[in-house]
DOTI-450543 format. One line per 5 residues: number of its first residue (from 1); their letters; for each residue x, y, z of N, C-alpha, C. Coordinates in pm, 1 decimal, decimal comma. Atoms other than C-alpha are relative to their C-alpha. Example, Ala and Ser with C-alpha at 12.3 -4.5 7.8 and 13.67 -1.06 7.14 Angstrom:
2
1> as> 89,0/-119,0/0,0/1230,0/-450,0/780,0/90,0/120,0/0,0 | -82,0/-119,0/-6,0/1367,0/-106,0/714,0/-77,0/109,0/73,0
# end
This chain:
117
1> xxxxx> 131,4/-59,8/-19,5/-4976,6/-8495,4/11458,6/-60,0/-51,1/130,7 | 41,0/39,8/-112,8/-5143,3/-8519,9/11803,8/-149,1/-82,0/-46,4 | 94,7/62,2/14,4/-5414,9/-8773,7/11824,9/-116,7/59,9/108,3 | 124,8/-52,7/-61,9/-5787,2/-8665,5/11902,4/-46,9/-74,3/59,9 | 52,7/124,2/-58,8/-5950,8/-8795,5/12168,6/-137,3/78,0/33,6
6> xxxxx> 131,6/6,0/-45,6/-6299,3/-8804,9/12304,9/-40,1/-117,4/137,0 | 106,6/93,5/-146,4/-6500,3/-8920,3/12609,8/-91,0/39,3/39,1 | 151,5/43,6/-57,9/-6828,7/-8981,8/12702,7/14,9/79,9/129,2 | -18,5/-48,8/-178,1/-6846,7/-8721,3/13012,4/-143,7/14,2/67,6 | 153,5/22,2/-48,0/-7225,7/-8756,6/13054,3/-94,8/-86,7/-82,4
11> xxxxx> 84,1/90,8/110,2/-7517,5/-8984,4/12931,4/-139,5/-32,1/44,5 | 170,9/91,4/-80,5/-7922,5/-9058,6/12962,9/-54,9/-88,3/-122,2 | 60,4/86,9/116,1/-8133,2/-9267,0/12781,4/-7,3/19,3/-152,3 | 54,8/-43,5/107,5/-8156,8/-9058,6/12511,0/95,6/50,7/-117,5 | -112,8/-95,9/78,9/-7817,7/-8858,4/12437,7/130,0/-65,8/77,3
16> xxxxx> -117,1/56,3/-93,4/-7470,6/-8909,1/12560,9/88,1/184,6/-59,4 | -109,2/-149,0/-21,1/-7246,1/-8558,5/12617,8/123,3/-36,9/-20,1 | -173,7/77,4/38,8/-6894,3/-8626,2/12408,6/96,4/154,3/18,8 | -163,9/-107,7/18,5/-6572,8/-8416,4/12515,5/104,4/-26,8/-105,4 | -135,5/54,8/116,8/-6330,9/-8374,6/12215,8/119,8/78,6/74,7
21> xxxxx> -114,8/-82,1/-19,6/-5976,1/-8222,6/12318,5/48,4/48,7/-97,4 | -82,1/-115,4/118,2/-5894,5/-7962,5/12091,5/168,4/24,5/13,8 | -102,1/-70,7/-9,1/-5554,7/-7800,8/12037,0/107,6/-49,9/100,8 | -116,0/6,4/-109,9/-5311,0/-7959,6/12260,5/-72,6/5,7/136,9 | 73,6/-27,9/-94,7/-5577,3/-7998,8/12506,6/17,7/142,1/73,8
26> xxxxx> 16,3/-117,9/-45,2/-5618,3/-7627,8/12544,0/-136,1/91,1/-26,1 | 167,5/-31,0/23,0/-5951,2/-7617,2/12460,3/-112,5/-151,0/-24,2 | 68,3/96,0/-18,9/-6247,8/-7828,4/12462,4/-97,6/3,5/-124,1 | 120,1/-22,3/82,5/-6543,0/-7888,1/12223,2/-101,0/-104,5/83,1 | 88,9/53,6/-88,0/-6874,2/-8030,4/12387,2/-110,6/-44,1/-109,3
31> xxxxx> 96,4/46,1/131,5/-7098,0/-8242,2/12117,3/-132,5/-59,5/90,0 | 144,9/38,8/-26,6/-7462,0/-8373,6/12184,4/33,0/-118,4/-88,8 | 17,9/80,4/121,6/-7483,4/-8745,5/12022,6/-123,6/-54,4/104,2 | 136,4/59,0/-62,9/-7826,3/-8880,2/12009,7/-5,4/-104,1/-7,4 | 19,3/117,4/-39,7/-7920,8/-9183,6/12111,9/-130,1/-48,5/-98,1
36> xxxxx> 168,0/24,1/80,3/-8300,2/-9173,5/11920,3/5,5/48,2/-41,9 | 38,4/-71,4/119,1/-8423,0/-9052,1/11633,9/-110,2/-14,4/-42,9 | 149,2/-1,6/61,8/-8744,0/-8961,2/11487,6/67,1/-63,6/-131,8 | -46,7/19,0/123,2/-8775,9/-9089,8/11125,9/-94,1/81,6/-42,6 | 30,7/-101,6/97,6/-8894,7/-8854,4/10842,0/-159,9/-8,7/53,4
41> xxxxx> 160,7/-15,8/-29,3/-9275,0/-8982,9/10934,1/-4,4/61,0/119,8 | -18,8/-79,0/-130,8/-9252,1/-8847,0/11272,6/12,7/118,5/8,3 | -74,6/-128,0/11,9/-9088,4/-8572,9/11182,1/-80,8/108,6/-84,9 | 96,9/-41,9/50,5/-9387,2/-8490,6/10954,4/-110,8/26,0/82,4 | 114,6/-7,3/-173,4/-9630,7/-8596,0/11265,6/3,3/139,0/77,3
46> xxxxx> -9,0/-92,2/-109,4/-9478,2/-8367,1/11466,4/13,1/156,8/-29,0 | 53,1/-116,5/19,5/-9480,8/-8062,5/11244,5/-140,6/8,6/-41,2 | 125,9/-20,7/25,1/-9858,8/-8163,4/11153,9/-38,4/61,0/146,6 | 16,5/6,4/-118,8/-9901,6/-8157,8/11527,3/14,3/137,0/68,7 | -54,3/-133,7/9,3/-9728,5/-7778,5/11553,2/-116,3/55,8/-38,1
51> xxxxx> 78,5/-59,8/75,3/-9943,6/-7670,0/11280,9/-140,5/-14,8/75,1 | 139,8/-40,1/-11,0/-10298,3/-7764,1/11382,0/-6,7/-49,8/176,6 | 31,6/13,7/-166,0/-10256,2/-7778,7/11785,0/-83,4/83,7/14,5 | 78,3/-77,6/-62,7/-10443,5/-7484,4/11826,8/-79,6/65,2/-57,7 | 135,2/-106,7/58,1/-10666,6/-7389,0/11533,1/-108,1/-176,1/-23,7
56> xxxxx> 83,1/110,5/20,6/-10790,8/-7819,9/11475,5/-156,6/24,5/68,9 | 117,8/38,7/-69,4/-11162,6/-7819,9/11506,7/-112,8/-132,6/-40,2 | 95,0/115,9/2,4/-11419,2/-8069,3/11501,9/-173,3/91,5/23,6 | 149,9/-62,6/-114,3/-11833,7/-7995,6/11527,9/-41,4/15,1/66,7 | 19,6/96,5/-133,5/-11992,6/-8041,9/11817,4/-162,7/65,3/20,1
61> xxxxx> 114,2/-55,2/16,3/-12352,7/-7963,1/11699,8/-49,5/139,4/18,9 | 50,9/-192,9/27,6/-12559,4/-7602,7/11690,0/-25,3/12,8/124,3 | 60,4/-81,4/-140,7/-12600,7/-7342,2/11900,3/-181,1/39,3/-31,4 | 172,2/-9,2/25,0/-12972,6/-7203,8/11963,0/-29,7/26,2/-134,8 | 34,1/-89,3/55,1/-12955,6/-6978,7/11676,6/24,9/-113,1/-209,7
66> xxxxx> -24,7/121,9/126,4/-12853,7/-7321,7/11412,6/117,7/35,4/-34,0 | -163,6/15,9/74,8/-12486,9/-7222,7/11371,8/42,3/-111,3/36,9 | -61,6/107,2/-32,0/-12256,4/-7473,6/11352,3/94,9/10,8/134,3 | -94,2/10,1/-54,4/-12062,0/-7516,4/11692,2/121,4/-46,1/-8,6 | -143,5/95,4/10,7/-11692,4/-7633,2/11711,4/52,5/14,8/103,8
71> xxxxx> -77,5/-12,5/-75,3/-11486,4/-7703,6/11950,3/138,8/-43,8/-54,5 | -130,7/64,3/34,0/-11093,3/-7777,0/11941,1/17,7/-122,1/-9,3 | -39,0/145,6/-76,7/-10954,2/-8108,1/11931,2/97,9/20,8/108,7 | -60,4/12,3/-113,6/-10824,1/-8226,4/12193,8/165,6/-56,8/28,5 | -97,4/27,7/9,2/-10430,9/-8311,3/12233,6/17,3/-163,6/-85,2
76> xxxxx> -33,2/97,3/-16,9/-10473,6/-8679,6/12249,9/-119,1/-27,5/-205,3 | 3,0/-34,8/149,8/-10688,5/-8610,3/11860,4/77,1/29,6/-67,3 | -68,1/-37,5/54,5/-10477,4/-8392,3/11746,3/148,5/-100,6/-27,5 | -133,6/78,0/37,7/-10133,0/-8632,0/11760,3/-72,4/-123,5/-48,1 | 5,5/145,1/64,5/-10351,2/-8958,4/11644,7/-46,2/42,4/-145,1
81> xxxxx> 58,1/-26,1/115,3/-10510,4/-8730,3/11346,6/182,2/11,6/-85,0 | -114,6/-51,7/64,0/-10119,8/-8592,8/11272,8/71,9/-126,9/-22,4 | -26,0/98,0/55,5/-10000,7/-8942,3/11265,4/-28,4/-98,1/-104,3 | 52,7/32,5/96,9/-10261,1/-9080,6/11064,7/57,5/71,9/-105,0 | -5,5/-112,7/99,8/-10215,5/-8787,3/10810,4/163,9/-60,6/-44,0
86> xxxxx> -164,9/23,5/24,9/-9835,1/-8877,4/10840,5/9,2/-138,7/-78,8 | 22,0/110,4/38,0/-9891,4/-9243,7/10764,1/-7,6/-21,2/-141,8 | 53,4/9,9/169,4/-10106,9/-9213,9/10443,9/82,8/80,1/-67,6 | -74,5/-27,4/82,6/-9880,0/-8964,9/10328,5/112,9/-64,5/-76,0 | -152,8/93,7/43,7/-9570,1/-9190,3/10334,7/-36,6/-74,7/-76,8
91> xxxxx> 24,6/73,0/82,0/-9738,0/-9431,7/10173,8/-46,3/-5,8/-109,1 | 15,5/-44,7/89,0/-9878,5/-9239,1/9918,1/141,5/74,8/-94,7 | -135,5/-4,2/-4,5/-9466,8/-9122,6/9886,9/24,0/-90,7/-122,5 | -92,9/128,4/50,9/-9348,3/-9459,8/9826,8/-77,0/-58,9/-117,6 | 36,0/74,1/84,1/-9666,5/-9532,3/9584,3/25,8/32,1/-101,5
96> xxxxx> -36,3/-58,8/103,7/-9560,2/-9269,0/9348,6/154,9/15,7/-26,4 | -149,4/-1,3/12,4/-9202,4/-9325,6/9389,3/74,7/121,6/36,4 | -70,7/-134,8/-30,1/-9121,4/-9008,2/9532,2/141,2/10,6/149,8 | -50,7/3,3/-60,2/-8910,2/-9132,9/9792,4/72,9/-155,1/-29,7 | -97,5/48,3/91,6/-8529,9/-9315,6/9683,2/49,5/-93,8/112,9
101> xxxxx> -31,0/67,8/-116,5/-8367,7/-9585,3/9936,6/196,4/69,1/-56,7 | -152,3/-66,2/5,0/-7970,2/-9436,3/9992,7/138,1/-167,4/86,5 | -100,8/86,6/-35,4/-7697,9/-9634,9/10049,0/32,4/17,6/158,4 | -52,3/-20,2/-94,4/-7562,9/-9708,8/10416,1/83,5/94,3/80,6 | -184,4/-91,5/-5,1/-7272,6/-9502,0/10592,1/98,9/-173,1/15,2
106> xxxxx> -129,7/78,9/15,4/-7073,5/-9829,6/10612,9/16,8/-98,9/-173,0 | -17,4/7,8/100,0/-7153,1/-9895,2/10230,3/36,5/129,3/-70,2 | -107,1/-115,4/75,3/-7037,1/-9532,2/10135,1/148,3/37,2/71,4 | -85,5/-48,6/-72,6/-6761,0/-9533,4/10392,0/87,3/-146,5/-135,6 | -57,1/79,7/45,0/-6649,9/-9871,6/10196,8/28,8/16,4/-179,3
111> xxxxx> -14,6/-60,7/117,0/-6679,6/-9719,0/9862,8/95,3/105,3/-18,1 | -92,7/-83,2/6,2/-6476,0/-9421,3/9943,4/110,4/-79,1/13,3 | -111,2/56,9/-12,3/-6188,5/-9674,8/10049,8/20,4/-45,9/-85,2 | -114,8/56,3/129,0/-6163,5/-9839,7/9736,3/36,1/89,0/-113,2 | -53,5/-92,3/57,7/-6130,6/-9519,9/9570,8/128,0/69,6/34,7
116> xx> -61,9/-83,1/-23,9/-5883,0/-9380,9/9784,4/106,4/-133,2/-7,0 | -119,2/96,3/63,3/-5662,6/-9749,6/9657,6/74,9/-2,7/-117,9
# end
């Protein structure tokens, strides 16, 4: 069986660009591996952040007539409100137990090996 190889043919801080050699090197495959990762809170942040970028308002006292004014928030609101929001959620998560801790990949990689003994 021919052995697969890979190499690193580009890289920034963030990602690194992996070449696999397919087929008898007659073809290529081109992978993305990331370097960073959001975690699940983030990842909540940043669709709160989606969601209310452009309808978030705040008061900002009456017009002549005594309605309430509003204006938008402002970017640098909007991502400290979506983090907050993200925050208390998680921790409201973990108070109700709704979120499980998972085993490693080098504690399920080591589990599959003593099965496959």
């Amino acid at each position: 069986m021919k052995e697969h190889k890979t190499k690193v043919v580009a890289t920034t801080e963030e990602m690194d660009l992996v070449r696999s050699d397919l087929f008898a090197n007659s073809r290529f495959e081109f992978r993305q591996h990331a370097k960073k990762m959001v975690t699940q809170r983030a990842a909540l942040a940043a669709t709160l952040i989606e969601k209310w970028g452009m309808v978030a308002c705040t008061g900002e006292g009456e017009d002549s007539a005594g309605r309430q004014r509003l204006r938008l928030l402002s970017p640098e609101e909007v991502v400290v409100r979506a983090c907050d929001t993200a925050d208390i959620a998680f921790t409201e998560f973990d108070a109700r137990g709704w979120r499980v801790d998972l085993p490693g990949y080098d504690d399920i990689h080591a589990q599959g090996a003593e099965g496959e003994e």
